[in-house]
TORNU-461760 format. One record per residue (C-alpha): residue number from 1; residue in three letters; x negated, y negated, z. Coordinates in nm, 4 decimals. Layout:
+-----+------+----------+----------+----------+
! pos ! code !       px !       py !       pz !
+-----+------+----------+----------+----------+
! NUM !  ala !        X !        Y !        Z !
...
+-----+------+----------+----------+----------+
! end
This chain:
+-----+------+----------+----------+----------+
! pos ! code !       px !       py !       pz !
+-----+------+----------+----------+----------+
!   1 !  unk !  -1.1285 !  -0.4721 !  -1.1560 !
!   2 !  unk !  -1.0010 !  -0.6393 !  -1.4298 !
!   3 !  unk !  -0.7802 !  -1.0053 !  -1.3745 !
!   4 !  unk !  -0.4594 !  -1.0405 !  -1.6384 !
!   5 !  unk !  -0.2083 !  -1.3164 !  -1.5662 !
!   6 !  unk !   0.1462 !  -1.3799 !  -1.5914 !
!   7 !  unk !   0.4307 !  -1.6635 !  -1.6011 !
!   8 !  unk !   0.7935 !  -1.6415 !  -1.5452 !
!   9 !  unk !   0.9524 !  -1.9634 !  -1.7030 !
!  10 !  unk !   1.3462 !  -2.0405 !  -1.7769 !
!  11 !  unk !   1.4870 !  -1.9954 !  -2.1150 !
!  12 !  unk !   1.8282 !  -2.1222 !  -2.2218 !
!  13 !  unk !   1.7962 !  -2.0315 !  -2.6091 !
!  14 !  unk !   2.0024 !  -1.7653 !  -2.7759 !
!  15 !  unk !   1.9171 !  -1.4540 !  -2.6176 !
!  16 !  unk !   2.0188 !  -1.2245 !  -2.9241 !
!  17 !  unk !   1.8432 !  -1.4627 !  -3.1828 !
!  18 !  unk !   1.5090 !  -1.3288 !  -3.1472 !
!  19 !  unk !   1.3390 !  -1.4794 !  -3.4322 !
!  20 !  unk !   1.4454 !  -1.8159 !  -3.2451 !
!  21 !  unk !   1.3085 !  -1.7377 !  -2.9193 !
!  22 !  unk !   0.9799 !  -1.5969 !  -3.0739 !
!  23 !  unk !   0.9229 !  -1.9441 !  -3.2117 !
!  24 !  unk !   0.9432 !  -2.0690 !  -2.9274 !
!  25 !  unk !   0.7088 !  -1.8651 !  -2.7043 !
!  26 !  unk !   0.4312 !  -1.9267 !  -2.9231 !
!  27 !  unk !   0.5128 !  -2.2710 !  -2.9855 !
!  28 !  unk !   0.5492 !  -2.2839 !  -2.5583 !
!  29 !  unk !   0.2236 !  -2.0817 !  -2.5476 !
!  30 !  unk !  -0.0159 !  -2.1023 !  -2.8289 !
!  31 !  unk !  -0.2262 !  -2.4093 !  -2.9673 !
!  32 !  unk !  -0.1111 !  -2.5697 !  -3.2993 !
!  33 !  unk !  -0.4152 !  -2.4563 !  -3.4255 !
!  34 !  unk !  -0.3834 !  -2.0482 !  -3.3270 !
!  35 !  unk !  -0.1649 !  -1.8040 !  -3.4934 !
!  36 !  unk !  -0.2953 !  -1.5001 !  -3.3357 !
!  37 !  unk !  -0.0673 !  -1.3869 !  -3.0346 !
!  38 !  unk !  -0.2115 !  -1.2995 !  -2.6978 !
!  39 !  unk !   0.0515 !  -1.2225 !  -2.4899 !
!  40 !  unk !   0.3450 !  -1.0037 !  -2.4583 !
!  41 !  unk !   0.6490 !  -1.1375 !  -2.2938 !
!  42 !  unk !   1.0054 !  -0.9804 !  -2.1692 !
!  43 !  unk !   1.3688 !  -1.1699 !  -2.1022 !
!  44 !  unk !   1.4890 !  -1.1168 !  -1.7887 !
!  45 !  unk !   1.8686 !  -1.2199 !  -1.7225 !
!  46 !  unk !   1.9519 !  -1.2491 !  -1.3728 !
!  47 !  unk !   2.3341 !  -1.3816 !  -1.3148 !
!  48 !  unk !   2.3531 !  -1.6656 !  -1.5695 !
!  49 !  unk !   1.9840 !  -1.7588 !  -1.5388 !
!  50 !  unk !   1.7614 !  -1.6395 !  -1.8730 !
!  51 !  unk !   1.4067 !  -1.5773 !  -1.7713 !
!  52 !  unk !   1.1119 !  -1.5054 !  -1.9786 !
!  53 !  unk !   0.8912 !  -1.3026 !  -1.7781 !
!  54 !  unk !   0.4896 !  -1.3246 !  -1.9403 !
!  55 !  unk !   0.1789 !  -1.1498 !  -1.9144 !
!  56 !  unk !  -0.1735 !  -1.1884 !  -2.1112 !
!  57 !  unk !  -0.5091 !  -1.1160 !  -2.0871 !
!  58 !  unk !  -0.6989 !  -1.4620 !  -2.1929 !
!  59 !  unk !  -0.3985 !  -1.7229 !  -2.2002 !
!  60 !  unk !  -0.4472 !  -2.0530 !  -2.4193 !
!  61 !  unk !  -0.4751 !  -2.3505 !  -2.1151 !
!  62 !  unk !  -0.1868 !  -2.5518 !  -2.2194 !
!  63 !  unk !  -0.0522 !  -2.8523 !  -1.9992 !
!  64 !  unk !   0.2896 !  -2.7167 !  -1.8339 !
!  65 !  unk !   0.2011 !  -2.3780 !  -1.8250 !
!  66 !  unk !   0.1358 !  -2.2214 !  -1.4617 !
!  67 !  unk !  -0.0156 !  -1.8770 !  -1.4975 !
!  68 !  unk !  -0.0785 !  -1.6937 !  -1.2051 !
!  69 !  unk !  -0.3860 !  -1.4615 !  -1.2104 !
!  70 !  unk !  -0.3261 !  -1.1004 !  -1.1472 !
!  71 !  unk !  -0.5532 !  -0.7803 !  -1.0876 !
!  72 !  unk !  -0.5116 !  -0.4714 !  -1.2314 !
!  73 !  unk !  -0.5700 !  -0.2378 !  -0.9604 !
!  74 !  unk !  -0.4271 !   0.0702 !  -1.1113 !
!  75 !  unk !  -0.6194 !   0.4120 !  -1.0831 !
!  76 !  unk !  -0.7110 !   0.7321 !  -1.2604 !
!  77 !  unk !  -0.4556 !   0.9624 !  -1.0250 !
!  78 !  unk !  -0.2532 !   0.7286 !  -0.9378 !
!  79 !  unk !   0.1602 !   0.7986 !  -0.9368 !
!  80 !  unk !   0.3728 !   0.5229 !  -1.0276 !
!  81 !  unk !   0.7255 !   0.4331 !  -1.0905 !
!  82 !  unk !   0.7943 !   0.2208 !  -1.4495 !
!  83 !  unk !   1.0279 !   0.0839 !  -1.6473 !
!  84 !  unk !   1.0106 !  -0.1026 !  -1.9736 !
!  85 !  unk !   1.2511 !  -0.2211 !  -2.3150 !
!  86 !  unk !   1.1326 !  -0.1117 !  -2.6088 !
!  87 !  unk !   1.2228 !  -0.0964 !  -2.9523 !
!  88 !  unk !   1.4333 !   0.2434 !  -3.0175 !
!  89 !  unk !   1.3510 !   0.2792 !  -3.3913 !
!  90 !  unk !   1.1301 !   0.5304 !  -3.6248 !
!  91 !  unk !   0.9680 !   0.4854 !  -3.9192 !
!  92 !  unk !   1.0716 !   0.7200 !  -4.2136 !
!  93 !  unk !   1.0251 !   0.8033 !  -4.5774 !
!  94 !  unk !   1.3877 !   0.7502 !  -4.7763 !
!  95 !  unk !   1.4641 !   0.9764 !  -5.0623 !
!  96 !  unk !   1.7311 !   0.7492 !  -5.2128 !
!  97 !  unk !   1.4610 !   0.4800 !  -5.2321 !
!  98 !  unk !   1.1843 !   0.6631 !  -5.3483 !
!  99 !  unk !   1.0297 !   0.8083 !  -4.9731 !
! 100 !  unk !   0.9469 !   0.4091 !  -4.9265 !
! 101 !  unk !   0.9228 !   0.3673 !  -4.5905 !
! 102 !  unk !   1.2735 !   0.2557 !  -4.3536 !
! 103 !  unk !   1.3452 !   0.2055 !  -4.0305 !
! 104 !  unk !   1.6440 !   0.4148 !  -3.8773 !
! 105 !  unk !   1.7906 !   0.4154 !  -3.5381 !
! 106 !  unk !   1.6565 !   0.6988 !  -3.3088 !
! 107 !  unk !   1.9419 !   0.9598 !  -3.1953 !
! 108 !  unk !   1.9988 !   1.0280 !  -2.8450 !
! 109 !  unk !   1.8480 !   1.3782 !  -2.8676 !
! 110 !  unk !   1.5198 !   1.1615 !  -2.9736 !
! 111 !  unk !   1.4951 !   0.9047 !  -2.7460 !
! 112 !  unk !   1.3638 !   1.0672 !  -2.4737 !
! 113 !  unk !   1.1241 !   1.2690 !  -2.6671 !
! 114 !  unk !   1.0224 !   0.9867 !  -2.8433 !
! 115 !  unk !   0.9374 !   0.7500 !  -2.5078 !
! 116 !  unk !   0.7692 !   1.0134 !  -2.3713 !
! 117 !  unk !   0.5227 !   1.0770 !  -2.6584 !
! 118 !  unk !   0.4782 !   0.6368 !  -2.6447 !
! 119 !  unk !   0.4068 !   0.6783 !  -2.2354 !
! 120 !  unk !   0.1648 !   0.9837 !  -2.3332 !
! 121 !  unk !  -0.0335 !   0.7312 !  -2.5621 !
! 122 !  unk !  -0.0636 !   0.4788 !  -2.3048 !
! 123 !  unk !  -0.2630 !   0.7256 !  -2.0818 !
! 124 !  unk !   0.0225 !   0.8598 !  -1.8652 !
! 125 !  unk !   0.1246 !   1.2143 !  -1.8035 !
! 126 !  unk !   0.4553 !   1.2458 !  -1.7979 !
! 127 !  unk !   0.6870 !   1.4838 !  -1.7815 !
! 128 !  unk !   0.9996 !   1.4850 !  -2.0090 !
! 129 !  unk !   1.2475 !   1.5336 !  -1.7530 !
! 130 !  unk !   1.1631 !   1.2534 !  -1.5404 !
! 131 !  unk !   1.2287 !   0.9997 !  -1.7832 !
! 132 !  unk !   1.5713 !   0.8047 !  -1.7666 !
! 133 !  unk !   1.5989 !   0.6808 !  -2.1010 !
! 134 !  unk !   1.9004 !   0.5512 !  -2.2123 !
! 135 !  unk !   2.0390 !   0.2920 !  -2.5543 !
! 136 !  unk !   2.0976 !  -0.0645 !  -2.4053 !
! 137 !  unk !   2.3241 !  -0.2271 !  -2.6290 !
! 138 !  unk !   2.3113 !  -0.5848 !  -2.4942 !
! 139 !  unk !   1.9558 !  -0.5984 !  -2.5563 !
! 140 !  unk !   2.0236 !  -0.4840 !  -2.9014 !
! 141 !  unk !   1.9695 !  -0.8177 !  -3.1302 !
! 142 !  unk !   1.9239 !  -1.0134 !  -3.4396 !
! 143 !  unk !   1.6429 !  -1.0817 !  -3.6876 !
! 144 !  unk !   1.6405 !  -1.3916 !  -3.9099 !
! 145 !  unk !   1.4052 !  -1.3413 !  -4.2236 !
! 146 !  unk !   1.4065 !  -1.5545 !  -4.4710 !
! 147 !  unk !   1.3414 !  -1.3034 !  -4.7086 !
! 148 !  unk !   1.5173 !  -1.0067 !  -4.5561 !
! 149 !  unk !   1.8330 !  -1.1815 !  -4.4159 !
! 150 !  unk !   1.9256 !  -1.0732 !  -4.0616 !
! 151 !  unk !   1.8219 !  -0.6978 !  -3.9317 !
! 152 !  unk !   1.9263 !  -0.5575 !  -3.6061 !
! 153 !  unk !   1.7066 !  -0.4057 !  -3.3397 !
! 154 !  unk !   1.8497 !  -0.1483 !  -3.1101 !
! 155 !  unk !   1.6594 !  -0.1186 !  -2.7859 !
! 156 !  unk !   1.6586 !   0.1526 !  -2.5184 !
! 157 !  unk !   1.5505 !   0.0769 !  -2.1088 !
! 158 !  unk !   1.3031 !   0.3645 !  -2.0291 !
! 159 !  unk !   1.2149 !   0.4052 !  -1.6756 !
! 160 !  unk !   1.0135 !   0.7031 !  -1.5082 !
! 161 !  unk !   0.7649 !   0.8386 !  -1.2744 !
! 162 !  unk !   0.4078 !   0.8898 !  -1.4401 !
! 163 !  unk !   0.0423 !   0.9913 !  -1.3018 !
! 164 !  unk !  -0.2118 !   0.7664 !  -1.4774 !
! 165 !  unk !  -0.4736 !   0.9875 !  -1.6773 !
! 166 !  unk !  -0.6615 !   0.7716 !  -1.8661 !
! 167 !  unk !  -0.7100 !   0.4332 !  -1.7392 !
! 168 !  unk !  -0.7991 !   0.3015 !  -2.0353 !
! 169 !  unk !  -0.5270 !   0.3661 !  -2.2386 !
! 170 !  unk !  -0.2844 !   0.2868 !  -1.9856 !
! 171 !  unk !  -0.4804 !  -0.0608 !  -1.8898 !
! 172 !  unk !  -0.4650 !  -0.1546 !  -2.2791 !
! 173 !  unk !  -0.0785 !  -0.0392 !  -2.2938 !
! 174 !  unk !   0.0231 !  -0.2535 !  -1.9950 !
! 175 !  unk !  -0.1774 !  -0.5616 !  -2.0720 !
! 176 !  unk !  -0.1019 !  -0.5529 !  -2.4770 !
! 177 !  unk !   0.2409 !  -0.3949 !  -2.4349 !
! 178 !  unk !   0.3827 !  -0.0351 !  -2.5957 !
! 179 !  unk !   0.6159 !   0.0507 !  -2.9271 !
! 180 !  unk !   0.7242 !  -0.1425 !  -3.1877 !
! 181 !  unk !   0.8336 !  -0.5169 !  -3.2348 !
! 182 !  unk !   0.6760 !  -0.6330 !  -2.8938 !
! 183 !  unk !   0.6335 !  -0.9859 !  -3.0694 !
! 184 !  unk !   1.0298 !  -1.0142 !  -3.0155 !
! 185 !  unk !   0.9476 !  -0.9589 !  -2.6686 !
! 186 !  unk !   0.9743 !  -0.5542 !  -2.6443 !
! 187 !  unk !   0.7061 !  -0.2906 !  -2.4569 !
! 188 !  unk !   0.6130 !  -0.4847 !  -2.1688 !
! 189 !  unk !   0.5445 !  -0.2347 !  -1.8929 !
! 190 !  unk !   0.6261 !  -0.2963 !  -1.5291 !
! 191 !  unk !   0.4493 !  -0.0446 !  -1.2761 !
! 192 !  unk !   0.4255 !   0.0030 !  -0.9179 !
! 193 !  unk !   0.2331 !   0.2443 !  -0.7460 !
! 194 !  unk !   0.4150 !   0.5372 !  -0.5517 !
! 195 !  unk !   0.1410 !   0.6682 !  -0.3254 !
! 196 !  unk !  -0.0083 !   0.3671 !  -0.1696 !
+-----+------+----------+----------+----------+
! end
């Protein structure tokens, strides 16, 4: 079996500022001297309480921090119930800018499509109709970059019932997170199992 670990701390930064609260988390969670990020992290709001709601394979042993260790006891076979945030965006190729690459909203007619070919990678089948996918505009936030000015992210809450086929895949995808922009604290997958 393998051991990850996870912390839930409070956060009362600017939920929609996600450049801001990225800072933090690896200021909160990574030496001075590492860049390199080893975790993947969700916000959680429950009532007026912000929590951040972490989960990493090898955490950085810094003073404050309480992980809790955690074994991944997931099986080939095994049904489970899951639901994550993740970034609800595609890549494409622009003709009015010369087929550079852009990133564009996905439509509702893609959404679901599009999570289930993401759960498909992360060693789950899956089947389309089971998956409650659905645009979740409070989740939808800002970017700060300095040389891009401020970009929006929309985000879509994906839950569903999935048999794990590949154990590998899916223990990589729930440890290291699914989709795009999981540095601003997208793809973290929570699972349960259904038939234990």
């Amino acid at each position: 079996m393998t051991n990850y670990y996870e912390m839930v701390m409070p956060y009362n930064g600017d939920l929609k500022n996600r450049q801001f609260l990225h800072g933090q988390m690896k200021k909160r969670l990574l030496p001075k001297d590492v860049s390199e990020r080893n975790f993947i992290y969700q916000v959680l709001v429950r009532g007026d309480q912000h929590l951040v709601h972490v989960r990493s394979e090898a955490p950085h042993i810094i003073e404050g921090n309480r992980w809790i260790s955690r074994e991944f006891d997931f099986s080939e076979g095994d049904t489970i119930e899951l639901n994550l945030v993740m970034a609800a965006t595609k890549r494409v190729r622009d003709p009015n800018r010369n087929y550079k690459p852009v990133v564009k909203r996905l439509s509702e007619d893609e959404l679901a499509p599009f999570a289930l070919n993401e759960l498909l990678r992360a060693g789950l089948d899956v089947d389309q109709s089971s998956i409650d996918a659905t645009f979740t505009q409070n989740e939808s936030f800002q970017i700060n970059k300095r040389d891009h000015g401020n970009w929006y992210v929309a985000t879509a809450d994906i839950r569903a019932k999935a048999v794990v086929s590949d154990l590998n895949a899916f223990k990589n995808a729930f440890i290291h997170g699914i989709g795009r922009k999981k540095t601003y604290g997208l793809g973290l997958i929570n699972a349960k199992k259904m038939n234990s």
